[in-house]
DRENTORKOL-3810 file (N, C-alpha, C; in nm, 4 decimals):
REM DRENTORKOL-3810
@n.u->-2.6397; n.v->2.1316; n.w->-0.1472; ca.u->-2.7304; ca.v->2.0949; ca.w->-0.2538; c.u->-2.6582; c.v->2.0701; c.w->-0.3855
@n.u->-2.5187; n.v->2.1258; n.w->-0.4284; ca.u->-2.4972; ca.v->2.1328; ca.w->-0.5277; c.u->-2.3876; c.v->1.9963; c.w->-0.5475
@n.u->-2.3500; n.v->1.9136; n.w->-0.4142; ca.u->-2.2254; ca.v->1.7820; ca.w->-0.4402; c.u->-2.3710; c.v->1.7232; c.w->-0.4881
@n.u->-2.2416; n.v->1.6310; n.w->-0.5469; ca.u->-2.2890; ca.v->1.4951; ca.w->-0.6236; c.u->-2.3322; c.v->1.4177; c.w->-0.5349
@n.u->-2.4460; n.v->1.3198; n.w->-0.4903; ca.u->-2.4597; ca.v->1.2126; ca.w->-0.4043; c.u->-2.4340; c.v->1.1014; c.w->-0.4567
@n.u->-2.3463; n.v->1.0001; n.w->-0.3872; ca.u->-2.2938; ca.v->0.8731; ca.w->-0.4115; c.u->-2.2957; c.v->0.7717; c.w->-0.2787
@n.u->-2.3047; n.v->0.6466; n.w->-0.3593; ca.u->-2.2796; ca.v->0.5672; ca.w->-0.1987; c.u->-2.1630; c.v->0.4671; c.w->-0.2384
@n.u->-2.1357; n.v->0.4101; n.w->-0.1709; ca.u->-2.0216; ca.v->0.3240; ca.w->-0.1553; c.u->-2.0261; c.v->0.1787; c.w->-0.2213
@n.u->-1.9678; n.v->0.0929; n.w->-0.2883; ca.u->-2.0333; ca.v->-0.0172; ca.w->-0.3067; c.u->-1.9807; c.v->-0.1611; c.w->-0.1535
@n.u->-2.0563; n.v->-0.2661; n.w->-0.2137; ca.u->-2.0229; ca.v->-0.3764; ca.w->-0.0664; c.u->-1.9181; c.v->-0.3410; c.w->-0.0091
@n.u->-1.8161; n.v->-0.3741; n.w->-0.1714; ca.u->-1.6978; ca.v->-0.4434; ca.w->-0.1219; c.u->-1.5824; c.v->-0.3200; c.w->-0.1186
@n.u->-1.6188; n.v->-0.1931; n.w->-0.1217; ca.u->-1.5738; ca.v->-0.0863; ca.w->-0.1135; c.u->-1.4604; c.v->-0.0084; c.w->-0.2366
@n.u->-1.5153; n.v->-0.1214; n.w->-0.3292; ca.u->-1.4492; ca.v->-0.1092; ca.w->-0.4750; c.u->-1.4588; c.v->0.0203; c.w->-0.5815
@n.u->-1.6027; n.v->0.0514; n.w->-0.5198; ca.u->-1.6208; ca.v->0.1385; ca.w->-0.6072; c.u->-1.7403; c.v->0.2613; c.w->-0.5641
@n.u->-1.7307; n.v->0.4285; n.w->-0.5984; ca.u->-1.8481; ca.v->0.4537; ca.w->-0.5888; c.u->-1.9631; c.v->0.5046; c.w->-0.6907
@n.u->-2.0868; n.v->0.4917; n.w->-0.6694; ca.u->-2.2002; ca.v->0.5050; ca.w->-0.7719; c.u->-2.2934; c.v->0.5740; c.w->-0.7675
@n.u->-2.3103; n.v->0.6722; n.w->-0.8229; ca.u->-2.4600; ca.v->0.7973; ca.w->-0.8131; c.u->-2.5610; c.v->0.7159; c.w->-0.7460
@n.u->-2.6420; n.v->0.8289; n.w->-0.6452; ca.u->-2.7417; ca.v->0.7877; ca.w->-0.5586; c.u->-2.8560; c.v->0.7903; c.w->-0.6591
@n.u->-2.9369; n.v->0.6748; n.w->-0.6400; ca.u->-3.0477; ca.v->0.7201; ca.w->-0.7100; c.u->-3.1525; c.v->0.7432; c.w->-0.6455
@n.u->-3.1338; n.v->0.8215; n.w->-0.5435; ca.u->-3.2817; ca.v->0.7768; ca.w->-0.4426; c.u->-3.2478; c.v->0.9007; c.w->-0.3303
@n.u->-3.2797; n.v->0.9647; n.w->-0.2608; ca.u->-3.2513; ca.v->1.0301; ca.w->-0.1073; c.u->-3.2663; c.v->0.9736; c.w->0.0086
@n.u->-3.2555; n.v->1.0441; n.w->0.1255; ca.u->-3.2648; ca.v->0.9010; ca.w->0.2086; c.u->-3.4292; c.v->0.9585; c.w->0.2884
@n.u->-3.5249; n.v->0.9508; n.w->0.2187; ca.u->-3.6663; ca.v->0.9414; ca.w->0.1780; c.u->-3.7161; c.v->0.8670; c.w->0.1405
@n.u->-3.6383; n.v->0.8070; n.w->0.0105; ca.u->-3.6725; ca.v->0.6952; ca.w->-0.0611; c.u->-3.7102; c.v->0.7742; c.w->-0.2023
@n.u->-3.7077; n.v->0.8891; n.w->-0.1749; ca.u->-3.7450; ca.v->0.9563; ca.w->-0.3341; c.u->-3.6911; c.v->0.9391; c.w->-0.4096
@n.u->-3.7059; n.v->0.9188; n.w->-0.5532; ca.u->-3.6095; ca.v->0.9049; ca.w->-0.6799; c.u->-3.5428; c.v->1.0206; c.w->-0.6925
@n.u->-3.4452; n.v->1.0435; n.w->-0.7057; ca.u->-3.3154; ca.v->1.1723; ca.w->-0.7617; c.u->-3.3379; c.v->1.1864; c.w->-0.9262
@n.u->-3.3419; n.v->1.3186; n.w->-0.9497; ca.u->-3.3452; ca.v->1.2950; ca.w->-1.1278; c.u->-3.2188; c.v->1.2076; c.w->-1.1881
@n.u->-3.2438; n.v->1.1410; n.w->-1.2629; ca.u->-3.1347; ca.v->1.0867; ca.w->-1.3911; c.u->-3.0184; c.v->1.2115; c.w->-1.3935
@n.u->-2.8921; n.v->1.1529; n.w->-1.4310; ca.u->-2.8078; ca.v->1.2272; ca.w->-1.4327; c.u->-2.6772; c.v->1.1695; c.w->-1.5151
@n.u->-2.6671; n.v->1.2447; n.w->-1.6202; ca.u->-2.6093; ca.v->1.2147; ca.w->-1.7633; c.u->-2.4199; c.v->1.2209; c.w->-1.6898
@n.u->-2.3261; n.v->1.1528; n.w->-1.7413; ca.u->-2.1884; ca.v->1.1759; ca.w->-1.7138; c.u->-2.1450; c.v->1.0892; c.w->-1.5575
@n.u->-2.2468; n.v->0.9900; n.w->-1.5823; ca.u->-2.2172; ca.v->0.8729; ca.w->-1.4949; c.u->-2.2515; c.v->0.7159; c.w->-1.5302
@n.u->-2.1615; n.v->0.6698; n.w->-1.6785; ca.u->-2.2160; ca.v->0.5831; ca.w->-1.7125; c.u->-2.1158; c.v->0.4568; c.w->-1.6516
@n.u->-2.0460; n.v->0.4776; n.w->-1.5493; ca.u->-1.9323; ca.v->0.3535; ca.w->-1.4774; c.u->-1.9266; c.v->0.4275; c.w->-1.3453
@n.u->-1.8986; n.v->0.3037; n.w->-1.2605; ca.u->-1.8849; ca.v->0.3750; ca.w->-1.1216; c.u->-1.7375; c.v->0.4200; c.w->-1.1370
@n.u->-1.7204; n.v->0.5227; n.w->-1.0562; ca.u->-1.5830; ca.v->0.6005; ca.w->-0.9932; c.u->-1.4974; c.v->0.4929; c.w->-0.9235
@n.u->-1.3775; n.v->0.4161; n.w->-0.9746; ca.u->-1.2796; ca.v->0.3517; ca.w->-0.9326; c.u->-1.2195; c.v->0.4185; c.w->-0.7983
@n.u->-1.1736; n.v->0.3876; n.w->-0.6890; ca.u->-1.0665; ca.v->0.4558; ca.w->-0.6120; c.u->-0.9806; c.v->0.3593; c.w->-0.5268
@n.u->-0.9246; n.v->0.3803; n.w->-0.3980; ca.u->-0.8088; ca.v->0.3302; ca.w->-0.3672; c.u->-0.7816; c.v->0.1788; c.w->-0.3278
@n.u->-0.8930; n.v->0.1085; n.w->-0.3634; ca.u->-0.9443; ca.v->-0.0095; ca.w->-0.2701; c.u->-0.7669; c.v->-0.1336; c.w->-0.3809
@n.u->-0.7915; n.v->-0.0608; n.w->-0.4929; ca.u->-0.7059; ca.v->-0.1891; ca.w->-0.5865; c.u->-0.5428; c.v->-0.1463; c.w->-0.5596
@n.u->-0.5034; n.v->-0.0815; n.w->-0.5230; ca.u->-0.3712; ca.v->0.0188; ca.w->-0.5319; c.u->-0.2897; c.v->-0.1379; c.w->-0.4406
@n.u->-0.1934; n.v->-0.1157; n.w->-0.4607; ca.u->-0.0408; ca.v->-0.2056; ca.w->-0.4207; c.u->0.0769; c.v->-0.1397; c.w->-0.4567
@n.u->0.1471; n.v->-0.1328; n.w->-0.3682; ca.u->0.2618; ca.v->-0.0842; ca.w->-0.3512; c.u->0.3922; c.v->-0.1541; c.w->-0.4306
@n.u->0.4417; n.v->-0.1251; n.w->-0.4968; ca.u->0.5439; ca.v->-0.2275; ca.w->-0.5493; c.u->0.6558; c.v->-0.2350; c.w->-0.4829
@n.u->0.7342; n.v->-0.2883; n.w->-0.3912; ca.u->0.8397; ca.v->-0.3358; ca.w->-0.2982; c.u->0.9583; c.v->-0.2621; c.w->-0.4022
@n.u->0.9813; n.v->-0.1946; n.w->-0.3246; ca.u->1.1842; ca.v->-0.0786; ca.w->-0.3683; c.u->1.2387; c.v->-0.2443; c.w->-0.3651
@n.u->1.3199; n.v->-0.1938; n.w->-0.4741; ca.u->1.4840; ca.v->-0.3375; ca.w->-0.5044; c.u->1.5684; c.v->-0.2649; c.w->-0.4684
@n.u->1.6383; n.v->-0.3404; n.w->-0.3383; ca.u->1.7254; ca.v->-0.2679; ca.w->-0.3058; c.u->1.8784; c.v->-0.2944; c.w->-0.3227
@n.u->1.9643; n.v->-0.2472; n.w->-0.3135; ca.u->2.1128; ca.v->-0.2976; ca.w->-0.4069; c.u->2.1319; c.v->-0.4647; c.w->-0.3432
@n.u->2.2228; n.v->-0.4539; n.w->-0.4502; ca.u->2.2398; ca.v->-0.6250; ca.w->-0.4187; c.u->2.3433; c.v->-0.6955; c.w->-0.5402
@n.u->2.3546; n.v->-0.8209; n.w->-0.5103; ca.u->2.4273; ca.v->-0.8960; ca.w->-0.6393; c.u->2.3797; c.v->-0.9030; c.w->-0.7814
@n.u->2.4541; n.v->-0.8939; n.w->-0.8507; ca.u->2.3560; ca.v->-0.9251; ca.w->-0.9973; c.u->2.4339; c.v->-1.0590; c.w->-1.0874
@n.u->2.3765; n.v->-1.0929; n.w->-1.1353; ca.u->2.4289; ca.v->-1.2290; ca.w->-1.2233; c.u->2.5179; c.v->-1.1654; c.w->-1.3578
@n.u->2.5694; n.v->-1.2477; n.w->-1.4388; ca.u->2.6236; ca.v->-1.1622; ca.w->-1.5017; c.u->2.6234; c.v->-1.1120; c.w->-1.6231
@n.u->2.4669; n.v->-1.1711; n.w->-1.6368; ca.u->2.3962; ca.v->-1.0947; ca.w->-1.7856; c.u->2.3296; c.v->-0.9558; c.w->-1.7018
@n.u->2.3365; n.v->-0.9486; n.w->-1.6006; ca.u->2.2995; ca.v->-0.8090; ca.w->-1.5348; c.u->2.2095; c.v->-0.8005; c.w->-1.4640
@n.u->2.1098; n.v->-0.9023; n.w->-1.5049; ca.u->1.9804; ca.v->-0.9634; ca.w->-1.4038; c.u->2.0384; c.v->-0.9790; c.w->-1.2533
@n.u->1.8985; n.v->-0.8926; n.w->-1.1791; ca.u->1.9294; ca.v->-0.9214; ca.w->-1.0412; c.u->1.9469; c.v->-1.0683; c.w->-0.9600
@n.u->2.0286; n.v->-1.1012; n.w->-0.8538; ca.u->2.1101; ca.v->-1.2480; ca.w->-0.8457; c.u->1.9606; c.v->-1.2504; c.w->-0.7320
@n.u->1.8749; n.v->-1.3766; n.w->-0.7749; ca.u->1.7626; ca.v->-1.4124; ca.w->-0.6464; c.u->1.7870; c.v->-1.4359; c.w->-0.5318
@n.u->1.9447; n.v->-1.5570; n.w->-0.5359; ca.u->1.9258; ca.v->-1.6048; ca.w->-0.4126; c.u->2.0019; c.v->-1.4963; c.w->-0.2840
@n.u->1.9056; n.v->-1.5424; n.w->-0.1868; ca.u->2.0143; ca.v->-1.4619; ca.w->-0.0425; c.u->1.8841; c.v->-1.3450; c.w->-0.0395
@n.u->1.7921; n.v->-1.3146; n.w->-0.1312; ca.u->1.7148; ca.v->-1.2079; ca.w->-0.1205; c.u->1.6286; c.v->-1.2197; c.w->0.0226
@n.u->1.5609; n.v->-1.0503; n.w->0.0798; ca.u->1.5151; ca.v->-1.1091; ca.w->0.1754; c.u->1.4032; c.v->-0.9866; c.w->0.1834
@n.u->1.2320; n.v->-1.0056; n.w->0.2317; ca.u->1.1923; ca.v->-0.9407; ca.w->0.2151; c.u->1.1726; c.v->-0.8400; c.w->0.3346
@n.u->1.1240; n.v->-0.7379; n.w->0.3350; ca.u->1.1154; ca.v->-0.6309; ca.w->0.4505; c.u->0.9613; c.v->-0.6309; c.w->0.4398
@n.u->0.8437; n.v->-0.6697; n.w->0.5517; ca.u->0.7196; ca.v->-0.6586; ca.w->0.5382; c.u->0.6883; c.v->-0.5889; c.w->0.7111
@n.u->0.6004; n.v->-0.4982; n.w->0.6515; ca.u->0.5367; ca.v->-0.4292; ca.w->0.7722; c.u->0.3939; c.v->-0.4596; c.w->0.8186
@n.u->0.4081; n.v->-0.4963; n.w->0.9367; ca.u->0.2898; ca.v->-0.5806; ca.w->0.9874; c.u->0.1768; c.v->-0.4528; c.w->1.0404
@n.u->0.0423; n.v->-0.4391; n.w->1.0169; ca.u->-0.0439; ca.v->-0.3932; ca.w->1.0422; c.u->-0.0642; c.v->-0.3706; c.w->1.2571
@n.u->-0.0776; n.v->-0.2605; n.w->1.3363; ca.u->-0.1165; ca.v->-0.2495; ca.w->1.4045; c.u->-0.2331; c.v->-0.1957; c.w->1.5087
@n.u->-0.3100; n.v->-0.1620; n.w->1.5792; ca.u->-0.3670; ca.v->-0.0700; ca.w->1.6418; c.u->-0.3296; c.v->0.0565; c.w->1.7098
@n.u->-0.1925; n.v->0.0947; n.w->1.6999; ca.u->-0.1553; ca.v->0.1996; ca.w->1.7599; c.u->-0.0976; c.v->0.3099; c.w->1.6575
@n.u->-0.0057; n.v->0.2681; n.w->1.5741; ca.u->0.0227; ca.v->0.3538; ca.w->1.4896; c.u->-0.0522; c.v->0.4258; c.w->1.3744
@n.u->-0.0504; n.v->0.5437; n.w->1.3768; ca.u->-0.0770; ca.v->0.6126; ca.w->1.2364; c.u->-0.1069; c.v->0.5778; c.w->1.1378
@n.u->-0.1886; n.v->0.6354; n.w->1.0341; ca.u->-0.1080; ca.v->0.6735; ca.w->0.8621; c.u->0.0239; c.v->0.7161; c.w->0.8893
@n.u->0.0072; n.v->0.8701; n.w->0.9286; ca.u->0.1250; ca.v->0.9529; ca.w->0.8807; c.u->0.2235; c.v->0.9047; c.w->0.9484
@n.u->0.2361; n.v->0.8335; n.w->1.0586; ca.u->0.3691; ca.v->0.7790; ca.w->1.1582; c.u->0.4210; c.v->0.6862; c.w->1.0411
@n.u->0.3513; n.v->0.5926; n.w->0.9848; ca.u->0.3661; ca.v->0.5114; ca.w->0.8914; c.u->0.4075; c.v->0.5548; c.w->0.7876
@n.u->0.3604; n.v->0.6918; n.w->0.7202; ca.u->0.4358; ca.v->0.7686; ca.w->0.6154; c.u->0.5607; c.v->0.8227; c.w->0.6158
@n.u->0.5724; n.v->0.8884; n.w->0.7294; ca.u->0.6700; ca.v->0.9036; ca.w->0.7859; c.u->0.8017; c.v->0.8407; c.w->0.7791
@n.u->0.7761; n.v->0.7193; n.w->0.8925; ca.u->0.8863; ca.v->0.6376; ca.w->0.8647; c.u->0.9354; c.v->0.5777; c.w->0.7299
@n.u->0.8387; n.v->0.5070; n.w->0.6336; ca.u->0.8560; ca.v->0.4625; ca.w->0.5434; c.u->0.9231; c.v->0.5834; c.w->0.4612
@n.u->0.8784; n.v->0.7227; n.w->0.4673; ca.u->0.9602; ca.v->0.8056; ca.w->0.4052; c.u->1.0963; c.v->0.8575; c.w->0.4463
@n.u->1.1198; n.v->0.8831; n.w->0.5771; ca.u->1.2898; ca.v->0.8388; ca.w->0.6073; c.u->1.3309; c.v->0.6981; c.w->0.5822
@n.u->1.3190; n.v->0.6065; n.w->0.5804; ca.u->1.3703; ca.v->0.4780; ca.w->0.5422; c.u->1.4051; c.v->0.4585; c.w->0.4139
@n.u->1.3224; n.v->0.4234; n.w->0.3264; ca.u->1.2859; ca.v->0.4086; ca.w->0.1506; c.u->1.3098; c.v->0.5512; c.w->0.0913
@n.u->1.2777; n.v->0.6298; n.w->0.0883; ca.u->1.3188; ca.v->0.7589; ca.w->0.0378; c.u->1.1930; c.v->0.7944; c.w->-0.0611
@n.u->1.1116; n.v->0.7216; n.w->0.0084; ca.u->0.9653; ca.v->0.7152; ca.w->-0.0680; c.u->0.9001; c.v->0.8584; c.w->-0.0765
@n.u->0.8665; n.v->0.9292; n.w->-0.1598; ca.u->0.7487; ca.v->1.0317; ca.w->-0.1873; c.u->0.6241; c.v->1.0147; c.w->-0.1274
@n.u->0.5302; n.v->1.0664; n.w->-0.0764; ca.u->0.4281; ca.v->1.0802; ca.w->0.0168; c.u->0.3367; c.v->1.0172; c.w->-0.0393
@n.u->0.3540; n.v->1.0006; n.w->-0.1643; ca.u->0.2019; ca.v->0.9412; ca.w->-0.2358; c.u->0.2384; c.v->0.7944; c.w->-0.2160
@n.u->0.3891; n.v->0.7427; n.w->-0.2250; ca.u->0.4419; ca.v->0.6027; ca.w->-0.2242; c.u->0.3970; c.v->0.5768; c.w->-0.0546
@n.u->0.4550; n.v->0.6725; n.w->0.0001; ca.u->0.4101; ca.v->0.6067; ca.w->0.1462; c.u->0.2568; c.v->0.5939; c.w->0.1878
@n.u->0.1728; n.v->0.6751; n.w->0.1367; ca.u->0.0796; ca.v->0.6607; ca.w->0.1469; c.u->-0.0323; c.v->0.5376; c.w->0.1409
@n.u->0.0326; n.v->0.4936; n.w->-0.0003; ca.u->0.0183; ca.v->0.3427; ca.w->-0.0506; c.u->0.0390; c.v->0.2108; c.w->0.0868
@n.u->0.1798; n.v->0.2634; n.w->0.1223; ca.u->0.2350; ca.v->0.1938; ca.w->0.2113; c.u->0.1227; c.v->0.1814; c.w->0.3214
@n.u->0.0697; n.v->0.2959; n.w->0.3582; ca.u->0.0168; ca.v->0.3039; ca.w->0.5207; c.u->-0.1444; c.v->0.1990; c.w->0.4379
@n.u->-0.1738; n.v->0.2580; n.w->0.3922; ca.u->-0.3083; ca.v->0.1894; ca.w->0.3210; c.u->-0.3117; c.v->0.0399; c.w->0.3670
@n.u->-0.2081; n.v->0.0174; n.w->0.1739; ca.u->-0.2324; ca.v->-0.1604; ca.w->0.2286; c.u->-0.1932; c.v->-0.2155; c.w->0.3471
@n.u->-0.0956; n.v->-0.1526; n.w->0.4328; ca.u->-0.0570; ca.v->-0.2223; ca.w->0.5700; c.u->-0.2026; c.v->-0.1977; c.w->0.6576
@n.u->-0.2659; n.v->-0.1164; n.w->0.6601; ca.u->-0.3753; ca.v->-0.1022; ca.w->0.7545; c.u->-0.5643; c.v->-0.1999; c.w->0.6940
@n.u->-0.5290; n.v->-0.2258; n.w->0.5399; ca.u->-0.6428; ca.v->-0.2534; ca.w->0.4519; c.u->-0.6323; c.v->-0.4293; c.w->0.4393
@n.u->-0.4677; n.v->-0.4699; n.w->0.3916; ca.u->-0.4274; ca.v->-0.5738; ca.w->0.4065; c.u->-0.3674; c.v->-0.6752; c.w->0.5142
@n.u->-0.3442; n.v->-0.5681; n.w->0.6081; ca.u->-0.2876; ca.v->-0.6464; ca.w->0.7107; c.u->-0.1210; c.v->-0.6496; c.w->0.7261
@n.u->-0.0323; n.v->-0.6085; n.w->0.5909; ca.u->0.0709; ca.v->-0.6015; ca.w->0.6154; c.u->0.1057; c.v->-0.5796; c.w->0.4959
@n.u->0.2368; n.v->-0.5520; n.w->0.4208; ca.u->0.2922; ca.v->-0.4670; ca.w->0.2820; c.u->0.4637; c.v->-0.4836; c.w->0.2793
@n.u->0.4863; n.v->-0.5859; n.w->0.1971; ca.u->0.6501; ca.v->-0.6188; ca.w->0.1417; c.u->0.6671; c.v->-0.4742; c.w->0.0798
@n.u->0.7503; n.v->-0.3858; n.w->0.1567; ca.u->0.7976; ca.v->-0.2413; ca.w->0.1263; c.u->0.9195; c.v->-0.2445; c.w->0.0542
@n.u->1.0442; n.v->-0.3772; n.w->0.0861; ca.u->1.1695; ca.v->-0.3740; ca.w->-0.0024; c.u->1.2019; c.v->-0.4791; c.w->-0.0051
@n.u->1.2648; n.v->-0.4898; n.w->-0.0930; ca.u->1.3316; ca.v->-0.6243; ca.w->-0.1120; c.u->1.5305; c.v->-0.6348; c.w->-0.1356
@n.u->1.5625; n.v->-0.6839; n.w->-0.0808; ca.u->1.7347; ca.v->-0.6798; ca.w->-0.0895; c.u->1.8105; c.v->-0.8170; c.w->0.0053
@n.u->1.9094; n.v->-0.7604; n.w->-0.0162; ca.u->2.0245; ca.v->-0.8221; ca.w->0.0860; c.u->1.9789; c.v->-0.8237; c.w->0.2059
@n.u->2.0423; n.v->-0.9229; n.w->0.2846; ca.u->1.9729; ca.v->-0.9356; ca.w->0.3855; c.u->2.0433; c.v->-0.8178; c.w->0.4904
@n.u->2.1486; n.v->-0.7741; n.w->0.5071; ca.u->2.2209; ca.v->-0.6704; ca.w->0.5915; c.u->2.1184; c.v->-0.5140; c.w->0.5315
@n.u->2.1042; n.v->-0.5097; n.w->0.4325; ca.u->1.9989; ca.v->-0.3904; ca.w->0.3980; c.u->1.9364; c.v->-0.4121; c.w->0.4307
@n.u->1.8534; n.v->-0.5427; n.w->0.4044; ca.u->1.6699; ca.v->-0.5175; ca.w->0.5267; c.u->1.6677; c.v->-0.4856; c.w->0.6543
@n.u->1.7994; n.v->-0.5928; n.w->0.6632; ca.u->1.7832; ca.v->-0.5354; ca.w->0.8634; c.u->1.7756; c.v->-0.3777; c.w->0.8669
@n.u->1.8901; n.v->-0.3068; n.w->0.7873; ca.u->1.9095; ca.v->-0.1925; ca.w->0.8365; c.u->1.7893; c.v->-0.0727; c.w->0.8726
@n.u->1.6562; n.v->-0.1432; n.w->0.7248; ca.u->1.5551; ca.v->-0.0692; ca.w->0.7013; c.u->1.4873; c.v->-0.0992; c.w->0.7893
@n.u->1.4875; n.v->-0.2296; n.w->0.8324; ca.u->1.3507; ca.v->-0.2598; ca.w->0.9230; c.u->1.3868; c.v->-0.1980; c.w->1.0540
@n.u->1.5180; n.v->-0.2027; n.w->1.1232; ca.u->1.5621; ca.v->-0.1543; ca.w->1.2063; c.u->1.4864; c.v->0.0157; c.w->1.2049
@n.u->1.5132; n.v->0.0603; n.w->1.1044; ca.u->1.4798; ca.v->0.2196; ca.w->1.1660; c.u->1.3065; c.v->0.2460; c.w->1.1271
@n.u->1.2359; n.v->0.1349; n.w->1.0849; ca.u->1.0777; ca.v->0.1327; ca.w->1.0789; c.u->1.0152; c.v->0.0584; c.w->1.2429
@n.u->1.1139; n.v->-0.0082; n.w->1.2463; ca.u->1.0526; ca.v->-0.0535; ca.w->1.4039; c.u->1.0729; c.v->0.0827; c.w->1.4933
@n.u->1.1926; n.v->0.1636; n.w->1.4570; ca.u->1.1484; ca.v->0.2704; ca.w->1.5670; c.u->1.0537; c.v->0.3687; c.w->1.6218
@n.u->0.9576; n.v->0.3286; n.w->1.5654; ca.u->0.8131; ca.v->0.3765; ca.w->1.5931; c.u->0.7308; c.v->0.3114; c.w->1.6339
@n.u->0.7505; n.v->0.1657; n.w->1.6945; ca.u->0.7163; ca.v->0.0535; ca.w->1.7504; c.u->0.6020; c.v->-0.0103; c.w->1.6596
@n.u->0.6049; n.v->-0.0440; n.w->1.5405; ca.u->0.5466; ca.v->-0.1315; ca.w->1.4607; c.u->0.6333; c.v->-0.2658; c.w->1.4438
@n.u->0.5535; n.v->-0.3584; n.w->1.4621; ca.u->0.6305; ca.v->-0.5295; ca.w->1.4093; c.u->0.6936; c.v->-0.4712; c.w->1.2396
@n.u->0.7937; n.v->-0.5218; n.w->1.2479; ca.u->0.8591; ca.v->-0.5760; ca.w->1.0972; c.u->0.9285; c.v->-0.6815; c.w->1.0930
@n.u->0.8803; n.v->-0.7524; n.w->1.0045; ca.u->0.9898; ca.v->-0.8657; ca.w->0.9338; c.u->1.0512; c.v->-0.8774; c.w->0.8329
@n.u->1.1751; n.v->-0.9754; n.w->0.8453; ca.u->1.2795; ca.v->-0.9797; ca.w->0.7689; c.u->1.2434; c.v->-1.1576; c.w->0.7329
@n.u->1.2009; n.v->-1.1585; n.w->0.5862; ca.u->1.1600; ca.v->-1.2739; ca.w->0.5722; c.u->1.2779; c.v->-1.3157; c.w->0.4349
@n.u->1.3092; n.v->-1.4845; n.w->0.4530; ca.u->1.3940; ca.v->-1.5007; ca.w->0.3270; c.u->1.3137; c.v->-1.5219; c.w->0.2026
@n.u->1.3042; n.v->-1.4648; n.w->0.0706; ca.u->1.2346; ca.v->-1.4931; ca.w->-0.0405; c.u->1.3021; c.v->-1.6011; c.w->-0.1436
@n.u->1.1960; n.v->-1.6922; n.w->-0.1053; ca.u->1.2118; ca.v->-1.8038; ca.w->-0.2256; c.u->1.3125; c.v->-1.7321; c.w->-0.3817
@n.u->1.3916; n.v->-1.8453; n.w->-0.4467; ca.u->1.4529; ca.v->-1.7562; ca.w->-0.5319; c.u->1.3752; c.v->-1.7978; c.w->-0.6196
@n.u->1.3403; n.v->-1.6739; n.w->-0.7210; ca.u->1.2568; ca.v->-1.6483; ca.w->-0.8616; c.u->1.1027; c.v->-1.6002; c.w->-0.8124
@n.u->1.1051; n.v->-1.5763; n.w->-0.6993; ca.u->0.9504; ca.v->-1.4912; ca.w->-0.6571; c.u->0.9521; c.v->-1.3901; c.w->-0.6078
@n.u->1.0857; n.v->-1.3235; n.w->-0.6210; ca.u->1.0534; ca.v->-1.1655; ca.w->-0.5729; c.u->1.0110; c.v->-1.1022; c.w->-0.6950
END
């Protein structure tokens, strides 16, 4: 009796005080809800830079870059997904977390970006949990 009732919105963006029971009765008004509650639907992961060439004002060198993206499946985990991404990347649980999300919400998640002998190496030990990964070349000036 004493949680808050909320429902979900369409597009799963956001949630918003119930105003109603599932009666159809009106719920009293209730002060300290004047915006819905934001949560995880907007979150993106920002892709680790991983070592590499630099130009020689110090700016990272684009070309030769290559991205590491993890393709969404039906068999694996969150946490297998946290997991790995956290032996691989050296990611903190909340970073991998991100990771497992958009790969399962979006369909797939550019986790690093580098040299191309570093991606392999990463993607190499994320496939060992039998998820697709690719090693894609990134256009230079769009990573």
């Amino acid at each position: 009796m004493g949680r808050e009732r909320t429902f979900v919105s369409k597009d799963s963006s956001a949630i918003y005080p119930m105003t109603a029971d599932c009666t159809g009765r009106r719920l009293p008004d209730r002060e300290g809800f004047p915006t819905p509650v934001a949560f995880y639907t907007s979150r993106h992961f920002p892709p680790i830079r991983m070592g590499g060439d630099t130009n020689l004002d110090g700016s990272p060198d684009q070309t030769g870059e290559y991205e590491v993206r993890v393709m969404d499946n039906d068999h694996n985990t969150y946490q297998q997904v946290m997991d790995i991404t956290m032996l691989a990347l050296d990611l903190t649980e909340e970073q991998a977390y991100a990771v497992a999300w958009e790969v399962d919400h979006k369909g797939s998640c550019v986790v690093a970006i580098g040299p191309r002998d570093e991606a392999e190496s990463v993607a190499s030990i994320i496939r060992t949990i039998g998820i697709e990964v690719q090693v894609n070349l990134v256009a230079a000036g769009t990573a």
